[in-house]
N, CA, C and O atoms as a Tripos MOL2 file, in Angstrom:
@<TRIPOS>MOLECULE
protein
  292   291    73     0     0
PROTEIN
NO_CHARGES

@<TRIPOS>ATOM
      1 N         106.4630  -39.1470   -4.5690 N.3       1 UNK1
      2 CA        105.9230  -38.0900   -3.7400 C.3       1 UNK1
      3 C         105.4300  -36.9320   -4.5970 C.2       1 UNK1
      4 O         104.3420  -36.3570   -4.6360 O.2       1 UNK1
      5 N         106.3120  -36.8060   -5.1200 N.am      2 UNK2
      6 CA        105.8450  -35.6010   -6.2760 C.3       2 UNK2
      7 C         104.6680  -35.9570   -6.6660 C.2       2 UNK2
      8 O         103.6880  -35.3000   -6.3160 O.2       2 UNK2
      9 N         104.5460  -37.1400   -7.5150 N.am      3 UNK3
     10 CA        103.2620  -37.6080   -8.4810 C.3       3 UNK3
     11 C         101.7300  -37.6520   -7.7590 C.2       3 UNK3
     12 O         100.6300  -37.7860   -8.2960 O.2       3 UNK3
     13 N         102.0670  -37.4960   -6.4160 N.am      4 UNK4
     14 CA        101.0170  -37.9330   -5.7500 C.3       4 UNK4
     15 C         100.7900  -36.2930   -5.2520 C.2       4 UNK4
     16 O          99.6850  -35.8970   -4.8800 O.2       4 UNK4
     17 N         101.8500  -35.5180   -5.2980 N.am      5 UNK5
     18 CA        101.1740  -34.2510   -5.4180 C.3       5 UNK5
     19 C         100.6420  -33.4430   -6.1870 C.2       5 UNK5
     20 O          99.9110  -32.4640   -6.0330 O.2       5 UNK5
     21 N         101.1040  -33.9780   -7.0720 N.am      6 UNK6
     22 CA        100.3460  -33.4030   -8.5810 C.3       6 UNK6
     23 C          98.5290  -33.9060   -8.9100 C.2       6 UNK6
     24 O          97.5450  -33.3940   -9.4430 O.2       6 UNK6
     25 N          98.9710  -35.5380   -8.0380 N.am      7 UNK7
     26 CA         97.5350  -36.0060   -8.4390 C.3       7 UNK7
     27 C          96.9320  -36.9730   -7.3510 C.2       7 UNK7
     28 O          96.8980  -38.1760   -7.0940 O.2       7 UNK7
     29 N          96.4490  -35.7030   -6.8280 N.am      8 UNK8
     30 CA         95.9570  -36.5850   -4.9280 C.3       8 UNK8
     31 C          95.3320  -37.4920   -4.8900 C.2       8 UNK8
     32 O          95.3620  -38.2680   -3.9340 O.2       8 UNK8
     33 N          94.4580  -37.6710   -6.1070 N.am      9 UNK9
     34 CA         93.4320  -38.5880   -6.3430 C.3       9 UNK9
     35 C          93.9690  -39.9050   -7.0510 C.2       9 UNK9
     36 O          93.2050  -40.8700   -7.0650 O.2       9 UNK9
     37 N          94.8390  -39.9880   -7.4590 N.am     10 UNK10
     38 CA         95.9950  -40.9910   -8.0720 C.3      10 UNK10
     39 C          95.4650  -42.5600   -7.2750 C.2      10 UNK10
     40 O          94.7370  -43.4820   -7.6420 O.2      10 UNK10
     41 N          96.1640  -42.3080   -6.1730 N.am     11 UNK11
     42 CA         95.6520  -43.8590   -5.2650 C.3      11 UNK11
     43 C          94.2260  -44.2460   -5.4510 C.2      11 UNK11
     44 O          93.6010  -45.0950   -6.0860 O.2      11 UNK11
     45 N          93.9740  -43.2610   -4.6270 N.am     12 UNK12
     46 CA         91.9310  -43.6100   -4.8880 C.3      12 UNK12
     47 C          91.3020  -43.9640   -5.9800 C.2      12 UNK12
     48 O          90.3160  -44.7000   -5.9530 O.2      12 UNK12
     49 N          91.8030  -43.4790   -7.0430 N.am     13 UNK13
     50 CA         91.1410  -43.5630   -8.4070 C.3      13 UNK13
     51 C          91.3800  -44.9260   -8.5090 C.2      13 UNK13
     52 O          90.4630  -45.7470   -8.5260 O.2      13 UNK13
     53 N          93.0220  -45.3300   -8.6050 N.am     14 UNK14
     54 CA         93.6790  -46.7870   -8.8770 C.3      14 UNK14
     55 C          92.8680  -47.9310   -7.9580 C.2      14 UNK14
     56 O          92.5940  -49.0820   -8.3000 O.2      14 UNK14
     57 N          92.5550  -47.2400   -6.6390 N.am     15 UNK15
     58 CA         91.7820  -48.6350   -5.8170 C.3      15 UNK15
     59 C          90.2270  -48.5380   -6.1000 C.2      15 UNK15
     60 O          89.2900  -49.2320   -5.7060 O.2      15 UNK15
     61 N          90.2770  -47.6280   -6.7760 N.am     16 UNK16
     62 CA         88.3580  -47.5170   -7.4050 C.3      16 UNK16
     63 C          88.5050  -48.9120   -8.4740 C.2      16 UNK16
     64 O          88.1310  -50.0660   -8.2650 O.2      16 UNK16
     65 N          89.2200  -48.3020   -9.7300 N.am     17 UNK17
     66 CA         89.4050  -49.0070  -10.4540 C.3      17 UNK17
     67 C          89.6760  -50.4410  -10.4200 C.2      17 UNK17
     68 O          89.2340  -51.2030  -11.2790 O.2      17 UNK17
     69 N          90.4080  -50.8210   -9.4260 N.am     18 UNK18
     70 CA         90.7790  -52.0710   -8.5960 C.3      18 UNK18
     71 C          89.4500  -53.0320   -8.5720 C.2      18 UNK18
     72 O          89.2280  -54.2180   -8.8160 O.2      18 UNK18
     73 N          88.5110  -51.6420   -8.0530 N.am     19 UNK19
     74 CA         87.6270  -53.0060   -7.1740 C.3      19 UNK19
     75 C          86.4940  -52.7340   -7.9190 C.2      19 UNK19
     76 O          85.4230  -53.2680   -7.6280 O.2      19 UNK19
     77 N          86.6190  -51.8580   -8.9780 N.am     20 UNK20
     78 CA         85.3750  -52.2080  -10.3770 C.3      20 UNK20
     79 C          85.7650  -53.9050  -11.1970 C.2      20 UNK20
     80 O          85.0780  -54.8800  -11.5010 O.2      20 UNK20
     81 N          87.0440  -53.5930  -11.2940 N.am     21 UNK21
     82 CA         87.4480  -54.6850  -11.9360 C.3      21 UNK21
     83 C          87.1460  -56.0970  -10.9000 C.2      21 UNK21
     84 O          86.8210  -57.1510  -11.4480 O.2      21 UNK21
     85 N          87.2220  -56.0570  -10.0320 N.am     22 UNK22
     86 CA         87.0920  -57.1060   -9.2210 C.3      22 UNK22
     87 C          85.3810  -57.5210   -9.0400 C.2      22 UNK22
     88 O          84.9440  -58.6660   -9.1600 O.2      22 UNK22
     89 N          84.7320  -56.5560   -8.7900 N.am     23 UNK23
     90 CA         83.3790  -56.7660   -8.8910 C.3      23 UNK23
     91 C          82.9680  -57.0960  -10.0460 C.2      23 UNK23
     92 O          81.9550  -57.7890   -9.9460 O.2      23 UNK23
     93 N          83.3630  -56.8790  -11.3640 N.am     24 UNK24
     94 CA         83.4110  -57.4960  -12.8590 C.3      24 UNK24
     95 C          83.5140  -59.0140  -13.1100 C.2      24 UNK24
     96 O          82.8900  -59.6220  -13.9780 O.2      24 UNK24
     97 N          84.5390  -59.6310  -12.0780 N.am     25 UNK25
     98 CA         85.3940  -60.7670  -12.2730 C.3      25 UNK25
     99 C          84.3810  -61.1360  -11.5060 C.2      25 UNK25
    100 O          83.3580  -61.2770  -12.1750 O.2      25 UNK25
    101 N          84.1950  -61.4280   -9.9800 N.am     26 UNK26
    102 CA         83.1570  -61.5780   -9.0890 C.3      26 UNK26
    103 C          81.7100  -61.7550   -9.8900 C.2      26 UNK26
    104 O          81.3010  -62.8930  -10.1210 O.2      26 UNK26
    105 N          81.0790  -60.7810  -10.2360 N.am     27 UNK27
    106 CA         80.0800  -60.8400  -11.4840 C.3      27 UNK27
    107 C          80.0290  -61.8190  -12.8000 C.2      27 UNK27
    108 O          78.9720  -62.2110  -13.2930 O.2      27 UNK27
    109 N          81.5920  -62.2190  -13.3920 N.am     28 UNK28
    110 CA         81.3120  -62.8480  -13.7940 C.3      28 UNK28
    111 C          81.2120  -64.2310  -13.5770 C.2      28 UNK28
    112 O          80.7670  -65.1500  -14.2640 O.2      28 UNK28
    113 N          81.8200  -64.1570  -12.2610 N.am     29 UNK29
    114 CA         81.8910  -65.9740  -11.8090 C.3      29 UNK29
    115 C          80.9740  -66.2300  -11.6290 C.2      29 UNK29
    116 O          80.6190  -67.3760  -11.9050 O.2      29 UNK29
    117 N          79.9520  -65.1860  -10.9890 N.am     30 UNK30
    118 CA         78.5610  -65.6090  -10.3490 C.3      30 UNK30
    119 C          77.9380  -66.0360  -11.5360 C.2      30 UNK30
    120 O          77.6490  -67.2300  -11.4680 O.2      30 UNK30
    121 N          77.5790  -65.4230  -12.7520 N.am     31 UNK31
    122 CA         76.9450  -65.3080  -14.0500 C.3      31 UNK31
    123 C          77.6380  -67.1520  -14.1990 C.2      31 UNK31
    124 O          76.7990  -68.0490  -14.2760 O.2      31 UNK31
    125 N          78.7680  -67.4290  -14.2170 N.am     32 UNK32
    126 CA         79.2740  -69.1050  -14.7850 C.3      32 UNK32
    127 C          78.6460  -70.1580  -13.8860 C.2      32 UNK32
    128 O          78.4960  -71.2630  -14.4080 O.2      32 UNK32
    129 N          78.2250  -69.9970  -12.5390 N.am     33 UNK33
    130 CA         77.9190  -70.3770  -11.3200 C.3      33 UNK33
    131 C          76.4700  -70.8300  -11.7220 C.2      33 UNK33
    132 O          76.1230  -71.9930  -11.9270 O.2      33 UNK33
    133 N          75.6160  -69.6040  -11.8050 N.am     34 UNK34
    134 CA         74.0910  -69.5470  -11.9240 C.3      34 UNK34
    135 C          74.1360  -70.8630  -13.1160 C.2      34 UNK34
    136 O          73.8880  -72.0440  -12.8710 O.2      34 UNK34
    137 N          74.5830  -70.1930  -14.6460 N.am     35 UNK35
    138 CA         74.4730  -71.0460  -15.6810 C.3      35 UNK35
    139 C          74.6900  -72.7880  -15.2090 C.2      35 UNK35
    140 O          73.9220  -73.6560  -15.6230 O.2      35 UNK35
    141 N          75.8700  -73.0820  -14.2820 N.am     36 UNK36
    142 CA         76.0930  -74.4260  -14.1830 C.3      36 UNK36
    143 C          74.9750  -75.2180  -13.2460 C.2      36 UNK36
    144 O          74.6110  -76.3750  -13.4530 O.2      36 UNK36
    145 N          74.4540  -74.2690  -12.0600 N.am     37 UNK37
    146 CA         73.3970  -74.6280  -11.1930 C.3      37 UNK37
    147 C          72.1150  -74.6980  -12.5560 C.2      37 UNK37
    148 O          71.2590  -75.5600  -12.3560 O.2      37 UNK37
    149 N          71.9980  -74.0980  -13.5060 N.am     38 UNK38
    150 CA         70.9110  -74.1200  -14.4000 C.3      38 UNK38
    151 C          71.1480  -75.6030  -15.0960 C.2      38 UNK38
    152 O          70.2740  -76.4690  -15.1230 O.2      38 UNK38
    153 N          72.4820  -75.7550  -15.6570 N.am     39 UNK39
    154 CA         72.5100  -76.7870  -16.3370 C.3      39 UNK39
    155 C          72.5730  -78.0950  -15.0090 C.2      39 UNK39
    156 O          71.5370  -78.7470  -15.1410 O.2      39 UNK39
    157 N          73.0670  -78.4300  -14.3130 N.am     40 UNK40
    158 CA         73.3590  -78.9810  -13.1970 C.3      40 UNK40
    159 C          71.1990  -79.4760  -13.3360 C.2      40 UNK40
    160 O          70.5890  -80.4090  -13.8580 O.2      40 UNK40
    161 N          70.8540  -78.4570  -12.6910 N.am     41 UNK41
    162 CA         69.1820  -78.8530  -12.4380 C.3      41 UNK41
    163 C          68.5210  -79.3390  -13.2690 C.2      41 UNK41
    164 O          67.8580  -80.2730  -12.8180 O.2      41 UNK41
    165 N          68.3160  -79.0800  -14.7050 N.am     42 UNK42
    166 CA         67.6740  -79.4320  -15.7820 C.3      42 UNK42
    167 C          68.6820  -81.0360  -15.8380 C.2      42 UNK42
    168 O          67.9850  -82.0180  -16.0950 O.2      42 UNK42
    169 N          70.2200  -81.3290  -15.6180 N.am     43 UNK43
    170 CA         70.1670  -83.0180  -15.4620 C.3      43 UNK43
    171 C          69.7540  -83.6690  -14.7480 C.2      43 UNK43
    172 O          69.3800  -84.8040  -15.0400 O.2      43 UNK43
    173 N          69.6660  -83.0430  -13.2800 N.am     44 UNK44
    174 CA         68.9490  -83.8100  -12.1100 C.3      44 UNK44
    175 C          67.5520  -83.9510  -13.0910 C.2      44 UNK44
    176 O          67.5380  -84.9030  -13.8720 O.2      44 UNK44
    177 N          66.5890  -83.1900  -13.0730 N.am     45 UNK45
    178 CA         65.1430  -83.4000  -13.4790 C.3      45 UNK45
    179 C          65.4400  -84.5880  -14.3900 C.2      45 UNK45
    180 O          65.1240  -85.7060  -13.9820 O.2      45 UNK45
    181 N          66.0790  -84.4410  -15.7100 N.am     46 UNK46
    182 CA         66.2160  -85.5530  -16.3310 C.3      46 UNK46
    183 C          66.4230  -87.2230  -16.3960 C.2      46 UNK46
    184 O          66.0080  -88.1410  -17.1040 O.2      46 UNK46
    185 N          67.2970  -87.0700  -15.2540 N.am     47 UNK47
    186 CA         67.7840  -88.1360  -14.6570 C.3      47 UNK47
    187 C          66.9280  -89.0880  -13.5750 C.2      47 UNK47
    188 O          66.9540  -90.2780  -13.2610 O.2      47 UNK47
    189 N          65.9950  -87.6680  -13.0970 N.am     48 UNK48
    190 CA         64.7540  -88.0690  -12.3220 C.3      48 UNK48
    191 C          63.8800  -88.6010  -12.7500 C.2      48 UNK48
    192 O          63.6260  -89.7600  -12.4220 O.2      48 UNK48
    193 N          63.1060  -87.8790  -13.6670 N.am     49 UNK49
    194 CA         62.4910  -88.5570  -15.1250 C.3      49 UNK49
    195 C          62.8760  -89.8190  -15.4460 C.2      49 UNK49
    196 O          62.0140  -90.6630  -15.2040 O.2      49 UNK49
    197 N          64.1920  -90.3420  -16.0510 N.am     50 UNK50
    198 CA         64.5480  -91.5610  -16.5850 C.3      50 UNK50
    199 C          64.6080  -92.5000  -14.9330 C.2      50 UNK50
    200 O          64.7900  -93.7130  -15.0420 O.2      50 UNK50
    201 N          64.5450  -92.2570  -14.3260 N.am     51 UNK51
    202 CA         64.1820  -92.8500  -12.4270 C.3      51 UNK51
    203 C          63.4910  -93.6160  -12.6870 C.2      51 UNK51
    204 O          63.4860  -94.8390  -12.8300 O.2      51 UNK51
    205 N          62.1970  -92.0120  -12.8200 N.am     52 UNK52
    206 CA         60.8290  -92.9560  -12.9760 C.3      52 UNK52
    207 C          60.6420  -93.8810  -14.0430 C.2      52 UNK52
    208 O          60.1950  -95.0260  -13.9760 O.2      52 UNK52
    209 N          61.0700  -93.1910  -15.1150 N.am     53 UNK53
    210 CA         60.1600  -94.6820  -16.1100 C.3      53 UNK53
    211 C          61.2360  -95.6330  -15.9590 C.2      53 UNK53
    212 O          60.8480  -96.5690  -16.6590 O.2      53 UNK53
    213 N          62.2750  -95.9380  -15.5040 N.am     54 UNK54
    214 CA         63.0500  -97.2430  -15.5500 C.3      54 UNK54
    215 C          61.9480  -98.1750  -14.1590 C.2      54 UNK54
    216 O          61.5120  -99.3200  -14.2750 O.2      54 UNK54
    217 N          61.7480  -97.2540  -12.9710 N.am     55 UNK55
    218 CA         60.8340  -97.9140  -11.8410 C.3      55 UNK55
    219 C          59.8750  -98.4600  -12.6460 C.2      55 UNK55
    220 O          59.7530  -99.6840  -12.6840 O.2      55 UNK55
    221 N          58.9700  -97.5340  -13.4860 N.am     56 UNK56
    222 CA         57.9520  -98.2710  -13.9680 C.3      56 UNK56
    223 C          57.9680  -99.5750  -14.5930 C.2      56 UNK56
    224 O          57.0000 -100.3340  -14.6480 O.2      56 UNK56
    225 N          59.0830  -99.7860  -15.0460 N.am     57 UNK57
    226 CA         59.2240 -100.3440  -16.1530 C.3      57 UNK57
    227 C          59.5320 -101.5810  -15.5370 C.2      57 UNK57
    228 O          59.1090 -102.6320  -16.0200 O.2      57 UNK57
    229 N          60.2290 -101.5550  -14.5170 N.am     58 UNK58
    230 CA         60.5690 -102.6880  -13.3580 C.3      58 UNK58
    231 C          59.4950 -103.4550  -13.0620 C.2      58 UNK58
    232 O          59.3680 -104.6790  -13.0360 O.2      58 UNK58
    233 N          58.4870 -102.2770  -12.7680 N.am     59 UNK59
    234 CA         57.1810 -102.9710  -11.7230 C.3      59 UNK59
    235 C          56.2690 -103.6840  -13.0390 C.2      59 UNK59
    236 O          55.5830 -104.6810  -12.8120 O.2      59 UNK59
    237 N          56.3370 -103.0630  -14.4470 N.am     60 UNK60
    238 CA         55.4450 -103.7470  -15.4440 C.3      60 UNK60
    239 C          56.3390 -104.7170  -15.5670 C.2      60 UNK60
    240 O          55.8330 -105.6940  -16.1180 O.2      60 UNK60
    241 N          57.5510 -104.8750  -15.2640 N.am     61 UNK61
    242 CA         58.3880 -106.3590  -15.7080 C.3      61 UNK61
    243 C          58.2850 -107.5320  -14.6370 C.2      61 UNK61
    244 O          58.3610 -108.7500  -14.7980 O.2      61 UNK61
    245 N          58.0810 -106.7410  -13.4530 N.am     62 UNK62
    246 CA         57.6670 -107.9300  -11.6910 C.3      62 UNK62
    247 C          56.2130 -108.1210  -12.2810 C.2      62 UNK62
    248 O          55.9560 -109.2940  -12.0080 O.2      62 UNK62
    249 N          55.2420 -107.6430  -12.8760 N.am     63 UNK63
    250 CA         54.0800 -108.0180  -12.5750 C.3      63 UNK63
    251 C          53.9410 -108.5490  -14.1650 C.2      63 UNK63
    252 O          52.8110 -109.0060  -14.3350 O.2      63 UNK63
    253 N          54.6650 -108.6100  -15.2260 N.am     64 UNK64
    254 CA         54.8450 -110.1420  -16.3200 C.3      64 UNK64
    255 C          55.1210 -111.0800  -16.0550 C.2      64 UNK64
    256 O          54.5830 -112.1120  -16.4570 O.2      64 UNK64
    257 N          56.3740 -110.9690  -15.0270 N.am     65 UNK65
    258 CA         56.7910 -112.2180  -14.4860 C.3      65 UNK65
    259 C          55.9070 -113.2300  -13.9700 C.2      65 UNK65
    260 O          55.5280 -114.3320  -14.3670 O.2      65 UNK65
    261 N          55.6060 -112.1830  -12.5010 N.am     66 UNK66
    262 CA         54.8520 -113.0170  -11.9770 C.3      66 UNK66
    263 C          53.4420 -113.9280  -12.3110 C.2      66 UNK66
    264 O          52.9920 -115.0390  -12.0290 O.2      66 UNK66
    265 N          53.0140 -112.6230  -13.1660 N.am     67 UNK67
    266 CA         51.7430 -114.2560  -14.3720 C.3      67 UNK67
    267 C          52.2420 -115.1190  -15.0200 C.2      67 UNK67
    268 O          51.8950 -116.2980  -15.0910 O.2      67 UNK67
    269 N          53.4290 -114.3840  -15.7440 N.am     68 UNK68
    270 CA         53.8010 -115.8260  -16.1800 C.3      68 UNK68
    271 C          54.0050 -117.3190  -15.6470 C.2      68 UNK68
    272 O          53.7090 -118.3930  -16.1710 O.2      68 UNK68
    273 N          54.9460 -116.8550  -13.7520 N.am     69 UNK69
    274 CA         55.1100 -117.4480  -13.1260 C.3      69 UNK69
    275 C          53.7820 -118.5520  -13.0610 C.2      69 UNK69
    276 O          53.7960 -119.7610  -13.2940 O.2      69 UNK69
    277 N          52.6510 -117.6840  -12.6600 N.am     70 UNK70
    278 CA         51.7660 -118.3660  -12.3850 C.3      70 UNK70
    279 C          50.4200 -119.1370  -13.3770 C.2      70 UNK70
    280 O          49.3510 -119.5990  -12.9800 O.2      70 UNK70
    281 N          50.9750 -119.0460  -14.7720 N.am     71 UNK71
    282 CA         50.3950 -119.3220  -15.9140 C.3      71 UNK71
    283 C          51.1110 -121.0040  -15.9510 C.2      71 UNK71
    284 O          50.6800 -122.0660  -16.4000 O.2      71 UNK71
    285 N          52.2130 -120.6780  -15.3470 N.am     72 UNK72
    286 CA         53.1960 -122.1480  -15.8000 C.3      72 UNK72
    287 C          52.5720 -123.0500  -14.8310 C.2      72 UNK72
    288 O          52.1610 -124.1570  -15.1790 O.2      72 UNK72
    289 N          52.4550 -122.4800  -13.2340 N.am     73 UNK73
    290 CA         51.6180 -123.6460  -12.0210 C.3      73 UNK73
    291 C          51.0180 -124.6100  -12.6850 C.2      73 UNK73
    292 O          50.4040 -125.4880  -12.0780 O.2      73 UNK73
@<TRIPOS>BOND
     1     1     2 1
     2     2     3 1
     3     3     4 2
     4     3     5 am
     5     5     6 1
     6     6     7 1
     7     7     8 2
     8     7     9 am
     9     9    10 1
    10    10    11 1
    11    11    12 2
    12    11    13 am
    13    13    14 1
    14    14    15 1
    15    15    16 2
    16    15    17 am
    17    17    18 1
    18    18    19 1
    19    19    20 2
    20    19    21 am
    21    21    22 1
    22    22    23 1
    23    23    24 2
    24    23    25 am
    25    25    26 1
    26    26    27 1
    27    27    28 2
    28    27    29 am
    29    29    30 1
    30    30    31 1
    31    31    32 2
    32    31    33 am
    33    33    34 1
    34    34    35 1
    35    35    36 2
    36    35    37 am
    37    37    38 1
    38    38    39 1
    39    39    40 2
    40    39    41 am
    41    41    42 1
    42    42    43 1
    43    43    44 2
    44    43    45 am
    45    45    46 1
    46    46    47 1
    47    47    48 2
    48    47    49 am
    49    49    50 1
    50    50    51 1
    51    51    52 2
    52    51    53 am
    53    53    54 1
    54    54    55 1
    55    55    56 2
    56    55    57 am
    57    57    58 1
    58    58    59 1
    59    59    60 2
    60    59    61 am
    61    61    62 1
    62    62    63 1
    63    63    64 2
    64    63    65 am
    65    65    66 1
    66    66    67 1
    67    67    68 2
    68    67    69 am
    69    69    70 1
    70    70    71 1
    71    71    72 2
    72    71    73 am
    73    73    74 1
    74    74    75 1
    75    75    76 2
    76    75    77 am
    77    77    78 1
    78    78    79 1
    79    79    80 2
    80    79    81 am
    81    81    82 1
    82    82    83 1
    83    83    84 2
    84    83    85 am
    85    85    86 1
    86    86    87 1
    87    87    88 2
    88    87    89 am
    89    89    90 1
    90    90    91 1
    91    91    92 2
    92    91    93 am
    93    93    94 1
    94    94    95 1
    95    95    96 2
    96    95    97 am
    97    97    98 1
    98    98    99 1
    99    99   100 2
   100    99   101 am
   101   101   102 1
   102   102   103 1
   103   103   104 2
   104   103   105 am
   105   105   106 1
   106   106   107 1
   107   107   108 2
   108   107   109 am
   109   109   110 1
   110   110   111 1
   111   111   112 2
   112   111   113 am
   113   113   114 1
   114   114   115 1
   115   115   116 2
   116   115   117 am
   117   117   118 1
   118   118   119 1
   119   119   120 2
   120   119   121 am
   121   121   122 1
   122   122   123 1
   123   123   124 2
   124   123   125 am
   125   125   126 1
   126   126   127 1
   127   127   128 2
   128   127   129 am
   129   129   130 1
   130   130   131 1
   131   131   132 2
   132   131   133 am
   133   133   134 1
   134   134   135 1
   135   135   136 2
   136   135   137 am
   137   137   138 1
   138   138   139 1
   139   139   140 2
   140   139   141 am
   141   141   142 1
   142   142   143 1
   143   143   144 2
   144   143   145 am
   145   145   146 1
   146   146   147 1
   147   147   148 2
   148   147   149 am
   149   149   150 1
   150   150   151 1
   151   151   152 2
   152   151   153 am
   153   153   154 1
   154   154   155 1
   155   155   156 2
   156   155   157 am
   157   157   158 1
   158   158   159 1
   159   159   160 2
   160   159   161 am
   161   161   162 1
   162   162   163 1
   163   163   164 2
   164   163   165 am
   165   165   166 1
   166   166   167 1
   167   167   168 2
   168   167   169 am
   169   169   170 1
   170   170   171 1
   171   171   172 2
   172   171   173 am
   173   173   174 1
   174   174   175 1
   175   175   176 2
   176   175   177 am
   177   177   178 1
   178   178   179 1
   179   179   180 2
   180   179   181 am
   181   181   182 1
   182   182   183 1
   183   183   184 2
   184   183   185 am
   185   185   186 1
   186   186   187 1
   187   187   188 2
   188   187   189 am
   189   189   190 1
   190   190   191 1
   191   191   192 2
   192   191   193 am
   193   193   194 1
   194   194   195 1
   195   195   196 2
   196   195   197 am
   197   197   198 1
   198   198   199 1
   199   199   200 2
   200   199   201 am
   201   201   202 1
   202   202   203 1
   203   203   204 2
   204   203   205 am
   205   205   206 1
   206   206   207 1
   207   207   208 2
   208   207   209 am
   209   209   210 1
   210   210   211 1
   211   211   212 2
   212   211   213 am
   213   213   214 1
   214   214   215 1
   215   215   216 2
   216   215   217 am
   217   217   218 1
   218   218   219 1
   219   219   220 2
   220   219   221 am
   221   221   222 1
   222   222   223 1
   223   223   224 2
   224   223   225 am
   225   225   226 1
   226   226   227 1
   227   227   228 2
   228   227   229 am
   229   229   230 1
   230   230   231 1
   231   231   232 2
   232   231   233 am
   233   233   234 1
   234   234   235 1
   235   235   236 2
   236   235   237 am
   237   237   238 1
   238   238   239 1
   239   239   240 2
   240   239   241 am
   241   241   242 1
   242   242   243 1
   243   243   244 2
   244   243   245 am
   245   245   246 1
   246   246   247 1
   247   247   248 2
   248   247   249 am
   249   249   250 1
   250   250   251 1
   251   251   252 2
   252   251   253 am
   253   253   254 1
   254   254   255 1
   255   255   256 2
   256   255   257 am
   257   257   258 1
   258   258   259 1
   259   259   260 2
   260   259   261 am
   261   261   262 1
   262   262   263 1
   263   263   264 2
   264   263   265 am
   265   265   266 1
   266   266   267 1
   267   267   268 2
   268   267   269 am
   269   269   270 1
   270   270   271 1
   271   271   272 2
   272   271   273 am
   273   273   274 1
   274   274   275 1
   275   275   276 2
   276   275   277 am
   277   277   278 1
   278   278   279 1
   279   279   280 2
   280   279   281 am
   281   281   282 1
   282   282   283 1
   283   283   284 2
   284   283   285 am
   285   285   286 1
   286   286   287 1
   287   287   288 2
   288   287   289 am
   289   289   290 1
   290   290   291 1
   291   291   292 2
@<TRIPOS>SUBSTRUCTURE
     1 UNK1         2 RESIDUE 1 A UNK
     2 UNK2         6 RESIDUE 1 A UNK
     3 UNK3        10 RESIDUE 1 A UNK
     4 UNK4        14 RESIDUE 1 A UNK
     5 UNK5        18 RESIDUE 1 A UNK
     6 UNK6        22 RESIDUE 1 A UNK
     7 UNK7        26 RESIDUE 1 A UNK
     8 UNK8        30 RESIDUE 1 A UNK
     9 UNK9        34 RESIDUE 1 A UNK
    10 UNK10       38 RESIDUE 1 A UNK
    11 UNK11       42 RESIDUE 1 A UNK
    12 UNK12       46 RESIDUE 1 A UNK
    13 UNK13       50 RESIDUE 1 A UNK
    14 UNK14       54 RESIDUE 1 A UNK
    15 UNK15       58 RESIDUE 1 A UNK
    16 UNK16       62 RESIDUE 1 A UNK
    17 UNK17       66 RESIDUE 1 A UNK
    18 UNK18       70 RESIDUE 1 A UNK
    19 UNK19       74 RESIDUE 1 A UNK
    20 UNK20       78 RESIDUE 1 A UNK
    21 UNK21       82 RESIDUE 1 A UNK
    22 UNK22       86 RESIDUE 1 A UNK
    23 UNK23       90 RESIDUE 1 A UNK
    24 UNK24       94 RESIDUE 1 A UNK
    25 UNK25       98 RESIDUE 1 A UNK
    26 UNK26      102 RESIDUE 1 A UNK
    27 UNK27      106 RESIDUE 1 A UNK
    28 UNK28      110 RESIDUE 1 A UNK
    29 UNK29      114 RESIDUE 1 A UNK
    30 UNK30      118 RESIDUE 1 A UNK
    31 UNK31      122 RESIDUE 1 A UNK
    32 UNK32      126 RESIDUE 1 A UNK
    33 UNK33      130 RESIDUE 1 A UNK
    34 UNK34      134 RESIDUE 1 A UNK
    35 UNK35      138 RESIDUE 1 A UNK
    36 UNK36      142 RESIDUE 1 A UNK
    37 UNK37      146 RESIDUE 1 A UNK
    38 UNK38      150 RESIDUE 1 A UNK
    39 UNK39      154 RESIDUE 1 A UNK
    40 UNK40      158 RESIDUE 1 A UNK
    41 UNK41      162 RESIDUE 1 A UNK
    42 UNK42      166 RESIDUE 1 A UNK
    43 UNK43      170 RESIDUE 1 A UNK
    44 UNK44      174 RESIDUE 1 A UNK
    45 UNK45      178 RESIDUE 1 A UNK
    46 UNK46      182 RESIDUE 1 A UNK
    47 UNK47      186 RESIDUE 1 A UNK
    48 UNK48      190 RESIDUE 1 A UNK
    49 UNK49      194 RESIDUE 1 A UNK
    50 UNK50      198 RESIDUE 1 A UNK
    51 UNK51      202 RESIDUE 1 A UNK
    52 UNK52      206 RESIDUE 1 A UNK
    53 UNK53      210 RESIDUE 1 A UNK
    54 UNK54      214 RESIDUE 1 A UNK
    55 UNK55      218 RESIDUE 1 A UNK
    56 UNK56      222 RESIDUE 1 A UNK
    57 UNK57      226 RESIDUE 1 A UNK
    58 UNK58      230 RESIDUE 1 A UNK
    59 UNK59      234 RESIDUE 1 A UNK
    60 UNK60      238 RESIDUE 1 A UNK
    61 UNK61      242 RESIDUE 1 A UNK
    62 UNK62      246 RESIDUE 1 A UNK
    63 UNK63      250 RESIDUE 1 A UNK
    64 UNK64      254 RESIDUE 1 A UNK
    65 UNK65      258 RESIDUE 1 A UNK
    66 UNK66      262 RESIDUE 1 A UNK
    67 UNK67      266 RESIDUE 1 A UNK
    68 UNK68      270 RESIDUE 1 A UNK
    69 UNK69      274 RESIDUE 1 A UNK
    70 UNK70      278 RESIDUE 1 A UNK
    71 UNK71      282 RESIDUE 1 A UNK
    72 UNK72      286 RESIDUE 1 A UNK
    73 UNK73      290 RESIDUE 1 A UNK
């Protein structure tokens, strides 16, 4: 009781401080968040990429086959 008469601002200051620090922590999760959605996207694209040329690579391998297939008739 005393302390808080000496220093009215005591609480307030402490729950200022509170919720700087918390908006810090908050801030930084977001900052780890963004980075993983960054890394996260650049593997999708990649992975998308290697999609396509494995498809391609399918359809140039169905359409060897199939001449060959039909080289042997």
């Amino acid at each position: 009781m005393y302390f808080s008469k000496l220093f009215p601002y005591s609480n307030k200051l402490q729950l200022f401080v509170c919720s700087l620090t918390q908006i810090s922590m908050l801030d930084d999760k977001k900052t780890e968040l963004e980075k993983r959605i960054h890394t996260m996207s650049a593997e999708r694209d990649s992975l998308s990429l290697n999609l396509e040329e494995a498809q391609d690579r399918i359809l140039m391998l169905e359409k060897t086959n199939h001449e060959q297939e039909n080289q042997v008739k």
